[in-house]
Phi, psi and omega in degrees: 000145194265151192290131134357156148239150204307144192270003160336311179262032185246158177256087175322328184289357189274354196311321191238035145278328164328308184298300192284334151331301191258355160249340155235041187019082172148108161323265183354286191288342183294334210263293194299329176303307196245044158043066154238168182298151160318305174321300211280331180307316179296341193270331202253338167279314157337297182285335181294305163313331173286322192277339172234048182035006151273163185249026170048314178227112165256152194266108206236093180069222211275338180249188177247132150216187198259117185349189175269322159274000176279321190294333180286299158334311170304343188237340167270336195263342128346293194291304208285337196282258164347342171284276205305307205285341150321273198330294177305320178271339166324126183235164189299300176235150200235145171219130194295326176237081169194019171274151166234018166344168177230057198292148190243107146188178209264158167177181194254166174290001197256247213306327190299348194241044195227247193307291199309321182274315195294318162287334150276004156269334179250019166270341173294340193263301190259331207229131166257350165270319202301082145279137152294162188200103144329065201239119174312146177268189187217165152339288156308298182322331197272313176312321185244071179264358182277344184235010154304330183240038176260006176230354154266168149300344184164166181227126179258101174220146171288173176290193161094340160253348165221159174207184204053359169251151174288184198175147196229116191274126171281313183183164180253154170209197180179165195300143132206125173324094167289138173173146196343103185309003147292335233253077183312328220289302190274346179286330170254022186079151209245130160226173208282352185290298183305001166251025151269292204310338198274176165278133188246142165256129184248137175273324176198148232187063180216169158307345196227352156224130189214183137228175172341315192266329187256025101317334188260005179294301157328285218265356167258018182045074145270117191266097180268176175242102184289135175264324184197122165232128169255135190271056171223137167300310192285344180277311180002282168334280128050285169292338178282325196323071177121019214228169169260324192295180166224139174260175164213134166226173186302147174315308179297341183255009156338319172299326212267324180277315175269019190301331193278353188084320183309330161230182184218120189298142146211128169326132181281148183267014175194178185265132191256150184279151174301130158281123281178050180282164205198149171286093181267120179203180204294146178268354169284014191239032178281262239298340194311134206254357148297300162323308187297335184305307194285304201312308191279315179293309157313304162352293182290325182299314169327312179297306200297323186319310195272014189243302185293330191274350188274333178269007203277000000 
């Protein structure tokens, strides 16, 4: 078996013209990204083509793109590049408000204007250098989420979709059914025949995203017919407007869905299972006493949430 190399004789500082290499394909903008000279960028693909014997970037008519190992490389040096900069900022001791930290994490637009605002209204309070940094998941992101959150702080998902990760529960919330405030049909309560029969807006519509309620739709053998899936909760409404269809969104963004008057909330016609939202992040992020920080704030956000959906 061939020996390691120390990593004593690798130069690590090469990590992060890699990164930027490999995210804009082009010495030039790669140059201009991290505000060095063209030369000295072309000087560090050198050495990266000498160190992986490869030529990282080949040149295909007027563009660049990236080898087969460069393309494999692009999904590890995110992380280990974020790994490193964890390593550097770690303090003996951290005070929160006096921090200028940075938290990353994925979540849907349903949690960011939910869980997610709340929580950064009391991190505005106690830590006032203390940013969020706000990112939609996608599909991949949910699939590979054990090694996806090894360079974020966390993913705000209900339960039912990862598992073997820690995880900190936030609040309950549950389905209600939306549709066009014209929409007579629904203006007089809903039976299930009329959700076999409707036309649908779906938020999201594969083997591997989905949510809860139009699974669970499924499993009461609704054969539905979809008209549009949109991945956004808050555009959703939107689609119903002037319409037959029907949606489902969260309990919490009702306000957010009728505001406009134009649609209107109905009770689902059968018992919807509880949605179960929840934190999720890396078990390397136990001891961090900055994590464990954001972890209790999130905590508390959950509470106020579920203390306003309980009076509601």
């Amino acid at each position: 078996m061939a020996e390691k190399p120390s990593l004593a004789r690798l130069d690590l500082n090469l990590l992060v013209p890699l990164d930027a290499l490999l995210t804009e394909r082009s010495v030039t903008r790669a140059a201009e990204r991290l505000r060095l000279s063209q030369p000295a960028l072309s000087a560090a693909l050198a050495r990266l083509r000498t160190h992986f014997n490869d030529p990282i970037l080949a040149r295909r008519g007027n563009t660049y793109e990236l080898t087969p190992l460069a393309q494999r490389l692009a999904e590890y040096t995110p992380t280990a590049l974020e790994t490193a900069r964890r390593v550097f900022d770690s303090q003996s001791e951290w005070q929160a408000d006096s921090s200028t930290r940075e938290f990353t994490l994925y979540g849907s637009d349903y949690a960011f204007s939910t869980v997610g605002a709340v929580a950064s209204r009391l991190a505005a309070q106690r830590a006032p250098g203390v940013r969020f940094r706000f990112m939609l998941h996608t599909p991949p992101v949910v699939e590979d989420a054990a090694n996806r959150l090894r360079s974020v702080d966390g993913l705000l998902m209900p339960h039912g979709f990862l598992s073997d990760l820690p995880y900190e529960d936030l609040w309950s919330d549950r389905w209600v059914i939306v549709a066009a405030a014209s929409n007579e049909r629904a203006q007089s309560g809903l039976t299930m025949d009329d959700l076999a029969m409707a036309h649908w807006v779906f938020t999201y519509q594969s083997l591997t995203s989905f949510t809860s309620a139009t699974r669970q739709l499924q499993q009461l053998g609704l054969e539905t017919t979809v008209d549009a899936v949109v991945e956004s909760f808050l555009a959703l409404p939107r689609y119903l407007v002037g319409t037959a269809r029907l949606g489902l969104v969260q309990g919490a963004l009702v306000p957010f869905a009728t505001e406009s008057g134009d649609v209107i909330a109905v009770e689902p016609p059968f018992d919807v299972t509880p949605l179960l939202n929840a934190l999720w992040w890396h078990p390397s992020h136990r001891n961090d006493p900055e994590h464990a920080w954001m972890r209790a704030l999130f905590r508390e956000a959950g509470q106020v949430l579920g203390a306003e959906h309980a009076s509601r």
